[in-house]
C-alpha positions in Angstrom: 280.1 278.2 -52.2 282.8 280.0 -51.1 283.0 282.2 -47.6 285.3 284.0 -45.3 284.9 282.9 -41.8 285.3 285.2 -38.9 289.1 284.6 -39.1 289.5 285.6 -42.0 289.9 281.8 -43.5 288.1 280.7 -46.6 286.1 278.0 -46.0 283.6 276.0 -48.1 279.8 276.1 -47.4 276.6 274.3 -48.7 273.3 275.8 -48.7 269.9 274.0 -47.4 266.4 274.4 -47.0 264.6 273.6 -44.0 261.3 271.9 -44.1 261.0 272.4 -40.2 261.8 276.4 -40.0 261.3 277.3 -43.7 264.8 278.5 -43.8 267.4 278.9 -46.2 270.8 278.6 -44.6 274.6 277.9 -45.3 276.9 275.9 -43.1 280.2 274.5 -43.5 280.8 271.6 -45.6 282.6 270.1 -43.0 279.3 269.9 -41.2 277.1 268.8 -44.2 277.0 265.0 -43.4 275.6 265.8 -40.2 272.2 267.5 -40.6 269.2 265.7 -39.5 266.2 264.6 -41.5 264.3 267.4 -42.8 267.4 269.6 -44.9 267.6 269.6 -48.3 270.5 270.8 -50.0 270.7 273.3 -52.5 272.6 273.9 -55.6 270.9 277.2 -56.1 268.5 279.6 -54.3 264.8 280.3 -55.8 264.2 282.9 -57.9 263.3 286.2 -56.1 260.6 286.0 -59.4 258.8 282.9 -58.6 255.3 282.6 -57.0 257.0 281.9 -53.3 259.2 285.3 -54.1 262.5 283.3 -53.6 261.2 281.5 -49.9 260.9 278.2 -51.4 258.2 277.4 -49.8 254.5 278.1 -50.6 253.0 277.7 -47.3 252.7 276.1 -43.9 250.7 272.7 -42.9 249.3 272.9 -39.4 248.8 269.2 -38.6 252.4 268.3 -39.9 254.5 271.5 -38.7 256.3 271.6 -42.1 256.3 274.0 -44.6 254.8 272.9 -48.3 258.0 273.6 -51.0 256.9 275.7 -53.6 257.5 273.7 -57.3 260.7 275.8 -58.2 262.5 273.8 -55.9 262.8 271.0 -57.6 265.3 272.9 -59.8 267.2 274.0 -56.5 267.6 270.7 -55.1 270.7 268.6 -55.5 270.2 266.2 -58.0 272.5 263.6 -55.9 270.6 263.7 -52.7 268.4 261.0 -51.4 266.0 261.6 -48.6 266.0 260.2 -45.1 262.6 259.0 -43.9 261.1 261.9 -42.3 259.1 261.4 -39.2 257.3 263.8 -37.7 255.6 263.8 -34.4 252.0 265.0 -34.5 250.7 265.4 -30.7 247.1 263.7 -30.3 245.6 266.1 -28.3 242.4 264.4 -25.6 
């Protein structure tokens, strides 16, 4: 996708979803390569008519800290992209 930047430059952006914050954001493409473990890129937003009313996301685990994608993103998600093994730390609590 295509944006104007504050000056006035057009500059090309790619969208992701954020398992961590539940997100939906755009950044440059410049700075694609450099997102950590966790984004998923998009090559299209959820439908403001699915069950998750265009969040992509269904609902939040607790024990994990990351929020469940709903099943309409499987549509949204690059085709190209290949996860990074995602670890997340899970505090034991004494």
């Amino acid at each position: 996708m295509k944006k104007l930047n504050t000056a006035g430059n057009i500059v090309e952006t790619k969208t992701f979803f954020s398992i961590f914050s539940g997100i939906i954001y755009e950044v440059p493409a410049d700075y694609a390569n450099s997102v950590d473990e966790g984004q998923f890129p998009l090559i299209s937003k959820p439908k403001s008519s699915c069950k998750c009313y265009g969040r992509g996301y269904e609902s939040f685990d607790k024990k994990q800290n990351t929020y469940n994608m709903c099943s309409c993103m499987r549509k949204c998600i690059d085709p190209t992209f290949v996860p990074k093994e995602i670890r997340v730390p899970i505090e034991k609590f004494v």
